[in-house]
N, C-alpha and C positions, 0 to 999 in steps of 0.2 A: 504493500500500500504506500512504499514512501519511495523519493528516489535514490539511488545510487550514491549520486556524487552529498546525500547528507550523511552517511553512516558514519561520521568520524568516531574514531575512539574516544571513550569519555570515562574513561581509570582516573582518578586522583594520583596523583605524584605523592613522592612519600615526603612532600615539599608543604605540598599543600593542605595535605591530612595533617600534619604536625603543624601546620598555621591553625586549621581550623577548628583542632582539639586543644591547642595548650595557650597559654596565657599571651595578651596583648605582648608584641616585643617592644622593650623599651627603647631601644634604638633601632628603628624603622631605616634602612638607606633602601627600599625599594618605590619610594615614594616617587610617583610620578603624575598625579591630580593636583595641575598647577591653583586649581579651587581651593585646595586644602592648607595653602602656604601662609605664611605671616608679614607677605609682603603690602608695603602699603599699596592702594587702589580706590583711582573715586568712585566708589560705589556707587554712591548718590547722584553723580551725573552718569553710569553709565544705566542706573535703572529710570532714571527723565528721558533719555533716550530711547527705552526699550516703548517709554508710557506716549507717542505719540501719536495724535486720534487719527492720523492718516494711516494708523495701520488697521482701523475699522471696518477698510475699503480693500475690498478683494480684487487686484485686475491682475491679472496671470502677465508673465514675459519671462516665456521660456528658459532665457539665458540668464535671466536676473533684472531686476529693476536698474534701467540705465543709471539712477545716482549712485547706487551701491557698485557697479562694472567699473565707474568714474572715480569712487571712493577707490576701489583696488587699485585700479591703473597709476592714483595719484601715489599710494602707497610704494609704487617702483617706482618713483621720482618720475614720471612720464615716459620711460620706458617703452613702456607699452599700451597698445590701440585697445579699448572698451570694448571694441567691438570686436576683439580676439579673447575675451574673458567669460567664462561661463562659470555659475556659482552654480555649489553644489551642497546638500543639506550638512557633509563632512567631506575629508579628505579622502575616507575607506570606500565613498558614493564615486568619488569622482576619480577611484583607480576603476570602478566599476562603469561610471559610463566609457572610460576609455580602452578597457577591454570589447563591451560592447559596441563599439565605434572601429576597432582595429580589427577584430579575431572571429574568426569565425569559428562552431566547436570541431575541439581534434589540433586545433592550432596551439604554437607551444611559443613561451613565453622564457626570457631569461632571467631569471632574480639574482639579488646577489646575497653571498654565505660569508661571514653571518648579517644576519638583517634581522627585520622584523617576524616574529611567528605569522603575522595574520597573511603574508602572501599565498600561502598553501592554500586557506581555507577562499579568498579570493578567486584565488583562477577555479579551485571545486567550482565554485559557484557558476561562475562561467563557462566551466565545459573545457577549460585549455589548461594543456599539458605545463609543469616549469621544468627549465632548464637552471638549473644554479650554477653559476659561475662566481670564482671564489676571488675573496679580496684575502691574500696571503699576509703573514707578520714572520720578520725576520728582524723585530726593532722596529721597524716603520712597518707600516701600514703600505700595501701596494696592489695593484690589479694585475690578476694572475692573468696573464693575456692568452695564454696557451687555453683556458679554460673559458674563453669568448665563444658563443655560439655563434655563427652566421647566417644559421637559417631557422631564425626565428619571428615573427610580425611584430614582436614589441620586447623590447626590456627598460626592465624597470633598474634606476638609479636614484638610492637612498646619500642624499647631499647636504650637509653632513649626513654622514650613516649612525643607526640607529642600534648597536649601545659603541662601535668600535669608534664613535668619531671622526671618522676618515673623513678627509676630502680629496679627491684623484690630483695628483699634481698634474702640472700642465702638460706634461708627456705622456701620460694617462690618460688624461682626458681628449688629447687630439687622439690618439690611439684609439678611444671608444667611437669616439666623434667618426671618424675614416670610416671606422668597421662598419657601423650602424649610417652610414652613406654607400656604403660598399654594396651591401647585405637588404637597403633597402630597408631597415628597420625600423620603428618611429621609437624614441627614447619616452620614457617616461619618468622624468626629473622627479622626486619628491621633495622636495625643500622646504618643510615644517620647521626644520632647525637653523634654516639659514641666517636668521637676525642674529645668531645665539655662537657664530663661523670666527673666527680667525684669521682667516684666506676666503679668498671669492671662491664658493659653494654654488652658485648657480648659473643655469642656464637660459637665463631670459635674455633675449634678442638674438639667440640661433639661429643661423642662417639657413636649417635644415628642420625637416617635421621634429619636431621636442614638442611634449606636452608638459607642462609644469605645473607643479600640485601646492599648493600651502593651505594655507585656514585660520580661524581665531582662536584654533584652540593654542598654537605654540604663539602666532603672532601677537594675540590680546591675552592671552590663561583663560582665554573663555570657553573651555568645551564644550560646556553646557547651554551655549547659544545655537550651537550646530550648525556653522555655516561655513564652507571650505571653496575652493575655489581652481579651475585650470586652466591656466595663462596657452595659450595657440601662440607655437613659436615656429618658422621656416615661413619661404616662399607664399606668395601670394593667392597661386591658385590651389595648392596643395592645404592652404591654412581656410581659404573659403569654403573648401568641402569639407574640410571637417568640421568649421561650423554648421555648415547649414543640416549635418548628421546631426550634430550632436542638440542640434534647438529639438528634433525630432523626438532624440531619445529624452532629453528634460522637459518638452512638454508631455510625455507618456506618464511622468512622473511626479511634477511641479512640486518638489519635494520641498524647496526652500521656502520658511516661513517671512512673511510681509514683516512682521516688528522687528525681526533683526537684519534685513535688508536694509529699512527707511533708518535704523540707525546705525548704522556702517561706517556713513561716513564720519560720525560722532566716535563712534569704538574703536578706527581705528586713530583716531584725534589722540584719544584718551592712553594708548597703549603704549604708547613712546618712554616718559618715566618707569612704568611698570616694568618694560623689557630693559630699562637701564636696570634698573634693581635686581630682578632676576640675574643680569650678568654678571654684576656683580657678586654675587654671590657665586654663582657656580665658579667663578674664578678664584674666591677665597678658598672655595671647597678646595677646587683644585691646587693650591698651594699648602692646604693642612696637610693634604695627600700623602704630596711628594715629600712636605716636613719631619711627618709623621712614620712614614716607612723608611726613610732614608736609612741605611746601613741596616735593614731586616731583611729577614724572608720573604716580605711581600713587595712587589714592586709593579708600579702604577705603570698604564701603556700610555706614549702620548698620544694626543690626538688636537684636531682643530676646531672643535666645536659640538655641538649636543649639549645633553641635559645628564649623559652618564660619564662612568667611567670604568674601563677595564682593568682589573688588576694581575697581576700573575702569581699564582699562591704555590709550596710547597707541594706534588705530586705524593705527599704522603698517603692523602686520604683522595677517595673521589669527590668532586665536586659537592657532590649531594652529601654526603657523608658532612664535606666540612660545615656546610647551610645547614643542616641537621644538627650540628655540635653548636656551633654560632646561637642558632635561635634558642635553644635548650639550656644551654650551659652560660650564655654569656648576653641573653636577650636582646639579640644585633639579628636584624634581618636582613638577607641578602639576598641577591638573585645568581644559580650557577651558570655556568659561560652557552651550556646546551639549552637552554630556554630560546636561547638566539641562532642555535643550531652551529655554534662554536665548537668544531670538530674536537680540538685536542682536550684533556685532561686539567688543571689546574689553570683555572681561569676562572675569577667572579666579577660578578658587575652591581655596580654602587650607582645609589644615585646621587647627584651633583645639587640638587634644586633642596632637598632637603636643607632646616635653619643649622648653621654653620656650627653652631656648640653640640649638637646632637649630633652630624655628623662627625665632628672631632673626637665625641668622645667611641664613637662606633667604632670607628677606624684602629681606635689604642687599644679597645676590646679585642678586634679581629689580628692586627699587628701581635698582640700577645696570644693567642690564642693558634697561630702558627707557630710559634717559639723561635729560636735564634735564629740570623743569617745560615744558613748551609752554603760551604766551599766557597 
């Protein structure tokens, strides 16, 4: 009675049974609901904005209310034309309309290893195969080029990537850039963390079909406004067709709500100080890190941007085993490096956005809880 492509496995990890039987941990670093933070934020103008009686009046436009398309476009400094921007209700809608717009089922997709878990459950949905191709660590961060597919109708590129940080250097990126010109493939940019980058992270104004993805959830901390959006990058007539798909498939859906369109342009007004704050912070994080582990066993990867961070822990125990110890014995909650689909062994990932004292003292918990330097 049901289809196929939903039977996913649904076992609890021995991660999340020990979250869900034993006590609150008192030092949470898997925090990643920028709602839940103690950053300041004007509330109060961003809920005057949601309260405007023009959002009383229902008139559908497919691609998004021209001031809200106008709000984003201003948001890239002008960058980019309105009329190449299509909102979508989140970021996870608008990897889905652009599979629906690129793939037909049985067609196969590239992602990259390690990323985000949800691309799996994504392309299920869609009918199309992934191909993972691997972003390799030897000390830096780099794109395995030998493991590039080239016949594939879309891959997908996480800018910064999502927990390792990376951004492709410039020899990298022309390298993608060629292949995916070569190959005929349309990229699909994710760049939710790109305000949050250290090096140029994106791909708007590509002179090649790029479709680019952001939202209010990483750009304002609003996820719970749900509204995300993808920028039409390449060639003229190659960017017209895909708009006039994609009005197709968003009008089938008209998924994005009127009050947080008509205040858009207000929310992104308001986000500026906010996203300084946040960085600030994760930059402190990131400097307890490297303070903190210095001359131990544990030792942080760098990276150029995000909201996490990788560590490399002692191959003593397995990953899970040490999350399992952590959250038990020393009420530090972490996340292990295979949730991200982080092939090797000894690798966990911390979150950065957490308040700076509660992550410092996580980190001395976990720093002691692998024991000395080894060799």
């Amino acid at each position: 009675m049901f289809a196929r492509r939903t039977a996913w496995p649904r076992a609890e990890n021995a991660l999340a049974r020990a979250r869900r039987e034993g006590p609150e941990p008192r030092f949470d670093l898997t925090v990643s609901n920028p709602t839940e933070l103690d950053l300041p934020r004007e509330d109060a103008a961003i809920l005057r904005a949601l309260s405007d009686p023009a959002a009383l009046t229902y008139a559908p436009e497919p691609l998004g209310l021209s001031s809200a398309r106008e709000a984003v476009a201003r948001y890239y400094g002008g960058k980019v034309d309105p009329a190449r921007i299509v909102l979508t209700a989140s970021t996870s809608e608008a990897y889905a309309y652009a599979l629906r717009l690129l793939c037909d089922p049985g067609d196969a997709v590239a992602i990259p290893r390690p990323s985000y878990p949800l691309f799996d459950f994504l392309l299920d949905l869609a009918d199309v195969a992934p191909v993972p191709y691997r972003l390799a660590w030897d000390g830096a961060w780099h794109l395995d080029r030998s493991s590039v597919p080239d016949k594939v109708k879309a891959l997908f590129l996480v800018s910064p990537n999502n927990p390792t940080g990376s951004v492709l250097d410039a020899d990298d990126r022309a390298f993608l850039l060629e292949r995916a010109r070569a190959s005929r493939t349309v990229i699909v940019s994710d760049e939710v963390f790109a305000d949050y980058a250290t090096t140029p992270a994106s791909l708007i104004g590509a002179d090649q079909p790029v479709i680019s993805l952001s939202g209010l959830s990483k750009v304002a901390g609003l996820p719970q406004l749900k509204l995300g959006w993808m920028v039409i990058n390449g060639p003229d007539v190659w960017a017209s067709e895909a708009m006039a798909r994609l009005e197709i498939i968003a009008d089938t859906y008209l998924s994005v709500s009127t009050p947080v369109m008509i205040a858009l342009p207000e929310l992104l007004r308001l986000a500026g100080p906010w996203r300084a704050g946040l960085s600030a912070r994760i930059a402190e994080n990131r400097a307890a890190l490297a303070r903190i582990t210095a001359g131990t066993a544990v030792r942080g990867r760098p990276s150029q941007g995000g909201w996490s961070a990788m560590i490399d822990v002692p191959r003593l125990e397995t990953d899970e085993a040490w999350c399992l110890r952590l959250l038990a014995e020393d009420g530090v909650l972490v996340q292990p490096g295979y949730f991200f689909d982080v092939e090797e062994e000894g690798c966990l990932v911390l979150s950065l956005i957490v308040p700076p004292d509660l992550f410092a003292e996580g980190v001395r918990r976990l720093v002691a809880r692998m024991g000395p330097a080894h060799g």
